[in-house]
DOZANU-297397 format. One record per residue (C-alpha): x, y, z; residue number from 0. Coordinates in steps of 0.001 Angstrom, whole numbers. Each point is the difference from the previous one (the first is absolute). Example, Ala and Ser with C-alpha at 12.3 -4.5 7.8 and 13.67 -1.06 7.14 Angstrom:
% residues 2
((12300; -4500; 7800); 0)
((1370; 3440; -660); 1)
This chain:
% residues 370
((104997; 95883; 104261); 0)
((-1115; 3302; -671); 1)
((-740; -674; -3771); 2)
((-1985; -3277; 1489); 3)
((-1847; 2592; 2010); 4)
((-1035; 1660; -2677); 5)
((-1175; -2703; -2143); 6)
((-1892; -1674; 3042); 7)
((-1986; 3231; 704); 8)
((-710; 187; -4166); 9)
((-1182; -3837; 501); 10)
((-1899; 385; 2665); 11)
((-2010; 3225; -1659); 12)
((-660; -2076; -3156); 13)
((-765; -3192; 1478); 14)
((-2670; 1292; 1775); 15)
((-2300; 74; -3475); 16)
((2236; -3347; -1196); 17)
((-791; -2845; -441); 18)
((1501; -3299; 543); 19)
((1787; -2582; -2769); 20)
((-1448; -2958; -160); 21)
((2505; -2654; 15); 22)
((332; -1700; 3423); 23)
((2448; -2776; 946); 24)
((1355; -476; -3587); 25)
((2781; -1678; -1080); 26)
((2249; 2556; -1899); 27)
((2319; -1964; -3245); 28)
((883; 3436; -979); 29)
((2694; 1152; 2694); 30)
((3280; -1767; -1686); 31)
((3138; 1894; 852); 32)
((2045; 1483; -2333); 33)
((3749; -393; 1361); 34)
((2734; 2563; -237); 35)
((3647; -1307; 111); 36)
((1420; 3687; -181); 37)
((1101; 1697; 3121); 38)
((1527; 2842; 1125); 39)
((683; 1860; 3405); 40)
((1197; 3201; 991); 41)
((1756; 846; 3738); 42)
((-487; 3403; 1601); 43)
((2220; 774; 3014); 44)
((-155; -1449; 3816); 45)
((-3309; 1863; 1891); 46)
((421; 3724; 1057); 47)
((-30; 769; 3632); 48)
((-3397; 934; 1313); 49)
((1109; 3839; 14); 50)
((1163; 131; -3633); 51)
((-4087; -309; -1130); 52)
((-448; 2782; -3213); 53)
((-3480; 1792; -307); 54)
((-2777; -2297; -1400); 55)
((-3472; 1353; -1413); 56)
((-1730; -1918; 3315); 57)
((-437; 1852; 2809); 58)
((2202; -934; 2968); 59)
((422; 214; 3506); 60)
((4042; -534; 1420); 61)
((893; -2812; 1239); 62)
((2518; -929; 2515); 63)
((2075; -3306; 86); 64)
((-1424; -927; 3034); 65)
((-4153; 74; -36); 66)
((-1027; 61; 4103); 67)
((-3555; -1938; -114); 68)
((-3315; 1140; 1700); 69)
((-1543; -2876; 1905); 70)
((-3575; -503; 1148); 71)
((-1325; -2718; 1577); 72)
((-3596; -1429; -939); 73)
((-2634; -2074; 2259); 74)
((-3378; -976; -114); 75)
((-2208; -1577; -1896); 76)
((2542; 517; -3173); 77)
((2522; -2311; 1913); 78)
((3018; 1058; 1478); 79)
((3461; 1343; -1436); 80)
((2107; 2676; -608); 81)
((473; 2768; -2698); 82)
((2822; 1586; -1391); 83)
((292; 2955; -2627); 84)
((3137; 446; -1620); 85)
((-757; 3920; -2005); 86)
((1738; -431; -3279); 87)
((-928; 302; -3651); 88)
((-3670; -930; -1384); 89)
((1327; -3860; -619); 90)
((-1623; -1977; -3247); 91)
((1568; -3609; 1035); 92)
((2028; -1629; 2657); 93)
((1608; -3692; 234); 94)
((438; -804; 3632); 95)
((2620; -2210; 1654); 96)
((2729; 856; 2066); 97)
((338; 2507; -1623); 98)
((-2665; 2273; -1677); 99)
((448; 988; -3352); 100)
((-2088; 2986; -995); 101)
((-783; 1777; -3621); 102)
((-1015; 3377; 1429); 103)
((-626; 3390; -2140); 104)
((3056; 968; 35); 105)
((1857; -3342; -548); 106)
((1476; -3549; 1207); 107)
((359; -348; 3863); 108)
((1716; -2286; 2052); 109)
((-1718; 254; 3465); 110)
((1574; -2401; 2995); 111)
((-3156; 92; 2178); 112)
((2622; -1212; 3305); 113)
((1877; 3097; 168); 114)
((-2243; 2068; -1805); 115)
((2737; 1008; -2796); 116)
((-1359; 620; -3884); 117)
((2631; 99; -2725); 118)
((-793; 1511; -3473); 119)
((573; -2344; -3264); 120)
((-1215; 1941; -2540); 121)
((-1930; 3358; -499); 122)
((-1936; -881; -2945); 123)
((-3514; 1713; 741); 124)
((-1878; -2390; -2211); 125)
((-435; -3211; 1487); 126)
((-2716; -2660; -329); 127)
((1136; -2874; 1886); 128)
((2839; -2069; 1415); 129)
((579; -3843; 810); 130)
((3180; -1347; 1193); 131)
((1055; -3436; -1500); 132)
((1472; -3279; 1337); 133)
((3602; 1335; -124); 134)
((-1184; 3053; 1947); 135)
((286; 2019; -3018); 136)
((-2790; 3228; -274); 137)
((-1790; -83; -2850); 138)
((-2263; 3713; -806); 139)
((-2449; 703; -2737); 140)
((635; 3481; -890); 141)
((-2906; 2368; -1354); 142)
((2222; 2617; -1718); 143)
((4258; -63; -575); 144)
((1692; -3609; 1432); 145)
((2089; 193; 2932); 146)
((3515; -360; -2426); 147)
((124; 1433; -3634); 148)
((-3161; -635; -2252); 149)
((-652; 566; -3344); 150)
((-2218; 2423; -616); 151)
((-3242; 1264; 2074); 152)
((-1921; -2326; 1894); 153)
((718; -2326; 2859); 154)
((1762; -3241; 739); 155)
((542; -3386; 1889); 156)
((3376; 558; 2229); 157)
((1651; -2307; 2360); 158)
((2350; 894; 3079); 159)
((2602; -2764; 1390); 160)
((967; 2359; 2956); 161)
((2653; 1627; -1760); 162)
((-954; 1018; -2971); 163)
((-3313; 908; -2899); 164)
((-929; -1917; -2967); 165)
((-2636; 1189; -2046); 166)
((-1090; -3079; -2102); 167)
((-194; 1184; -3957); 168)
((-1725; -2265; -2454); 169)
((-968; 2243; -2829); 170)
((-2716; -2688; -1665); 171)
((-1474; -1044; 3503); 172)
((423; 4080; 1313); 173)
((774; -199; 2829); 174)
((1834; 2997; 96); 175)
((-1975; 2574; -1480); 176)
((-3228; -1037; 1161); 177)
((-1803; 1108; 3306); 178)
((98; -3054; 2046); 179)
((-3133; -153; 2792); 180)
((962; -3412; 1640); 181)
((3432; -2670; 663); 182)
((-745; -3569; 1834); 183)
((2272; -2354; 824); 184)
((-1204; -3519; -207); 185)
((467; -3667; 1674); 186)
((3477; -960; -2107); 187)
((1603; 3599; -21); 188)
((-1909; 1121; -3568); 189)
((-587; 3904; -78); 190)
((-3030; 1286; -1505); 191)
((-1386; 3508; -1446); 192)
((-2149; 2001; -2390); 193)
((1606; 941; -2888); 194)
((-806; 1952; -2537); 195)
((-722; -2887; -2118); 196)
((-2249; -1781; 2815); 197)
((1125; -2364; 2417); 198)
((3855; -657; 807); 199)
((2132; -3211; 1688); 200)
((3440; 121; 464); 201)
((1879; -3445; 1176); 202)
((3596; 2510; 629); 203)
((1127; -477; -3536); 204)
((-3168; 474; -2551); 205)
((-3298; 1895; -298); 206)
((-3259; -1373; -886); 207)
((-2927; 1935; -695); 208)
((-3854; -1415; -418); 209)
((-2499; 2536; -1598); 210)
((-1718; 1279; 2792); 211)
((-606; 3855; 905); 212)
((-1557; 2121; 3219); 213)
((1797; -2209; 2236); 214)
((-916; 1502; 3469); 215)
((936; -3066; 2772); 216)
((1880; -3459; -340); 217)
((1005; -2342; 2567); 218)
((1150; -3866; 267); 219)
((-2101; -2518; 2318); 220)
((1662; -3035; 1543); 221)
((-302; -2528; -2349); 222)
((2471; 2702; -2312); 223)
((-3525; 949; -2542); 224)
((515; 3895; -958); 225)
((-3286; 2420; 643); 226)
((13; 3020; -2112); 227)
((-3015; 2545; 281); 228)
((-562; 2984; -1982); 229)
((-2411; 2769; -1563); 230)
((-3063; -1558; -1647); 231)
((1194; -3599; -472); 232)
((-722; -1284; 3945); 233)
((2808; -2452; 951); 234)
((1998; -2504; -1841); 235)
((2093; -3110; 1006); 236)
((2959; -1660; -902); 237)
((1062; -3595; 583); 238)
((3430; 465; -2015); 239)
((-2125; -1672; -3279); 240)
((-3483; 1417; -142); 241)
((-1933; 3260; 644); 242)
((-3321; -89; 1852); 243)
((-2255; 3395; 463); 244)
((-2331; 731; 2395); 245)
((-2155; 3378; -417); 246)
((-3850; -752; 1428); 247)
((1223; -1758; 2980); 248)
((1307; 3307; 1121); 249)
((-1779; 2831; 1918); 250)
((1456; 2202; -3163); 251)
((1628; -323; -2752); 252)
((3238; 1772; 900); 253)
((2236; -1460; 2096); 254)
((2405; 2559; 1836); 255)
((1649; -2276; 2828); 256)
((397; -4003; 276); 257)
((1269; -1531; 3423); 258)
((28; -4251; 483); 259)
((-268; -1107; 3437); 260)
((2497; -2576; -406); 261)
((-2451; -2744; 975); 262)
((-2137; -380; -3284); 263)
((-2042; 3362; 330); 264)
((548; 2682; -2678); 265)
((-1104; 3919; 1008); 266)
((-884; 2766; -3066); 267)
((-656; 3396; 632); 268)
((-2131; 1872; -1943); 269)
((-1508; 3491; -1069); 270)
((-3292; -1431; 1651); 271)
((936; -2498; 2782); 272)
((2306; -3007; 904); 273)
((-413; -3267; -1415); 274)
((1618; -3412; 1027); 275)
((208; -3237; -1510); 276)
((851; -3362; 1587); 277)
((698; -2190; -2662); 278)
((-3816; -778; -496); 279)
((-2327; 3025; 1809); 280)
((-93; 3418; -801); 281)
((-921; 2880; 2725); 282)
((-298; 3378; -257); 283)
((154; 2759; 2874); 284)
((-1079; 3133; -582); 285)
((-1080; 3165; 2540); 286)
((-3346; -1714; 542); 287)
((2449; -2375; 1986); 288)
((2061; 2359; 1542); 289)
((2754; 1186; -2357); 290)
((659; 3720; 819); 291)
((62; 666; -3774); 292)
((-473; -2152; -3184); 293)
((3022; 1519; -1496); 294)
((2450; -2697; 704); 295)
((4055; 1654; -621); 296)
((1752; -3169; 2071); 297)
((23; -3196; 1491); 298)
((1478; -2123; 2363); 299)
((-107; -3266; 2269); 300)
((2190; -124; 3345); 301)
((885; -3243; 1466); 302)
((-2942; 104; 2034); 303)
((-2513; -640; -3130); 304)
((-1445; 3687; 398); 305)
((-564; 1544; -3768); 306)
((928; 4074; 545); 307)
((-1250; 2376; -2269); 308)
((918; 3633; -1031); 309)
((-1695; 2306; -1969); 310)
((2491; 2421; -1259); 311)
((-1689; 3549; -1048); 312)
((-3218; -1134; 315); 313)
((780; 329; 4392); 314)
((-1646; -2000; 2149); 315)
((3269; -1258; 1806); 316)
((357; -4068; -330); 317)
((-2559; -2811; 691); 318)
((1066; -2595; 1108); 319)
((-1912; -4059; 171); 320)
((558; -2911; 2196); 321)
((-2221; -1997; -2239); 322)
((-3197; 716; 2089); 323)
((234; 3556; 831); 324)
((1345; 3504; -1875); 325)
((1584; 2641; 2445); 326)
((961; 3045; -1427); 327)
((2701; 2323; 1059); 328)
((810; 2994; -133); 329)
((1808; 3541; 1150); 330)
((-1626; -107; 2772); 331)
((1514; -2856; 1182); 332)
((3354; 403; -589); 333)
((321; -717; -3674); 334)
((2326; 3428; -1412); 335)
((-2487; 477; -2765); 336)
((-3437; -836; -1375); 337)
((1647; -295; -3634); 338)
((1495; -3331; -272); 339)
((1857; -1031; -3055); 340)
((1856; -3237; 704); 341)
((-181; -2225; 3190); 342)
((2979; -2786; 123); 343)
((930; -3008; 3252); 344)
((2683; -1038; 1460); 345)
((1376; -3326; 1423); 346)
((-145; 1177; 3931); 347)
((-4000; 599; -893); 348)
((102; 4031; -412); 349)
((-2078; 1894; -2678); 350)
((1393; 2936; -1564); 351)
((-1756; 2667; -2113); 352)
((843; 2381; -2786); 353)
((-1937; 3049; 514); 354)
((265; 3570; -1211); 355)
((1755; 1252; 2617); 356)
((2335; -2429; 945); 357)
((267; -3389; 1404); 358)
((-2273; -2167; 2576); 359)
((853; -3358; 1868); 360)
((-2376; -1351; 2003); 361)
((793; -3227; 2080); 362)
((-3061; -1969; 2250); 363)
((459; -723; 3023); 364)
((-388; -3446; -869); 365)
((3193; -99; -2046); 366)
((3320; -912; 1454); 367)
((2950; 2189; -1423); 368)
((1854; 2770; -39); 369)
């Protein structure tokens, strides 16, 4: 994630004397996959406790197995709800359930948000992102060494069943080796991740990798079609047997988040807005319309429809739409940071955010659950 920082803020310098390619919803022939039947995997050891952490070059604060929160409670014309900050490591993604797994500065983190315990997996300092598959298995895209023995310098795609690390080695797809930005798990259990040779699917016994590079944001919609968005190229869509691309439907041409709704509405952030597609209409939201900032670093959609936005370095806090209206929010009322970097739901209705300083949940009043 901090490597995708750094290319973002490059992107976002050059774009702005750019200009745009000019293909727009076109059919792509060229994306065939080139599959790899060789595969190898590597164990480390089961996780250190949280109190065995060595030194890493990113600055840390300690943390304790057992993170008290800091609650606040909002009203007014914002709505009603409640706020709580759990101070922790700056946080670069999050996958929220029961329990809420976090890839932090400093490493993997188990976090049980009923009694407030957080277990250490891992403290590898360079990771990108982290998904969790249908077997419960966590899948994280490493931006520097894998989290179990990898060849040479560079990063990795490793999986943890809850006992042990694999970090996946595929030396002609590289995925070891290679500094992964983002994992996805789709509808029928399929992992994908950049590689160093583009675009990489693995079906638990085989890689595949399609010629694609800069890939920034991917998701799966529900009818199972694959969105991938990246630097340059806009978005493009896969049906399991062709490619489409989309570029000057889009409020830019990069593509740094990608959320579906789950009811036929697809969400792209931007370096100059959020765009989102029904199926047929294109719309574009910008600050003219109430975004706190055009830099768009995540998306999500709760259960309630509302679209929540964060804007990761660029501050601002999150905006959030109920498909009429954008409210922003910010420190100021209750969120722990301005600097938001990933913002994940839950099944009992609650929002959580990555931030740089830790963690935020915030539940509306509206919402029944815990």
């Amino acid at each position: 994630m901090i490597l995708k920082l750094i290319i973002h803020l490059a992107l976002a310098s050059y774009l702005l004397v750019g200009c745009k390619a000019n293909d727009t919803s076109a059919v792509i022939p060229t994306l065939s996959p080139v599959e790899i039947t060789e595969q190898r995997e590597l164990a480390t050891s089961t996780p250190k406790p949280i109190n065995t952490l060595r030194p890493t070059p990113t600055p840390t604060r300690t943390i304790s197995n057992i993170i008290k929160p800091i609650a606040t409670v909002m009203s007014g014309d914002k709505g009603e709800g409640t706020w709580l900050n759990y101070e922790m490591d700056e946080i670069f993604d999050l996958v929220a359930g029961d329990t809420i797994w976090l890839a932090a500065a400093t490493g993997v983190f188990q976090f049980n948000p009923t009694n407030n315990e957080i277990t250490n997996l891992s403290n590898n300092a360079y990771l990108n992102a982290i998904a969790v598959d249908h077997s419960g298995h966590l899948w994280i895209a490493t931006g520097r060494e894998g989290l179990a023995p990898c060849e040479g310098y560079g990063g990795g795609v490793s999986e943890f069943d809850g006992q042990t690390w694999k970090t996946h080695i595929q030396k002609e797809a590289r995925t070891c080796g290679a500094v992964i930005y983002e994992v996805s798990v789709d509808n029928v259990g399929h992992v994908w991740s950049n590689t160093a040779e583009g675009l990489g699917e693995f079906d638990g016994h085989i890689w595949k990798t399609y010629p694609m590079e800069s890939i920034l944001a991917m998701t799966t919609d529900e009818t199972g079609k694959r969105w991938f968005g990246g630097s340059r190229y806009g978005v493009r869509v896969f049906d399991g047997e062709n490619w489409t691309q989309y570029i000057d439907e889009l409020s830019d041409d990069t593509v740094t988040a990608i959320a579906s709704s789950g009811t036929g509405q697809i969400w792209f952030g931007t370096l100059n807005g959020v765009t989102k597609f029904d199926g047929e209409n294109w719309t574009t939201y910008t600050t003219a319309d109430g975004l706190a900032k055009n830099v768009v670093w995540s998306i999500a959609v709760d259960r309630a429809g509302d679209v929540w936005v964060g804007h990761g370095r660029a501050g601002g806090g999150v905006s959030k739409f109920d498909g009429e209206t954008w409210v922003i929010y910010s420190q100021t009322d209750g969120l722990a940071s301005n600097v938001v970097h990933v913002i994940a739901t839950d099944e009992k209705g609650h929002i959580w955010f990555g931030t740089d300083v830790g963690l935020s949940k915030f539940t509306s009043r509206s919402e029944v659950g815990d």
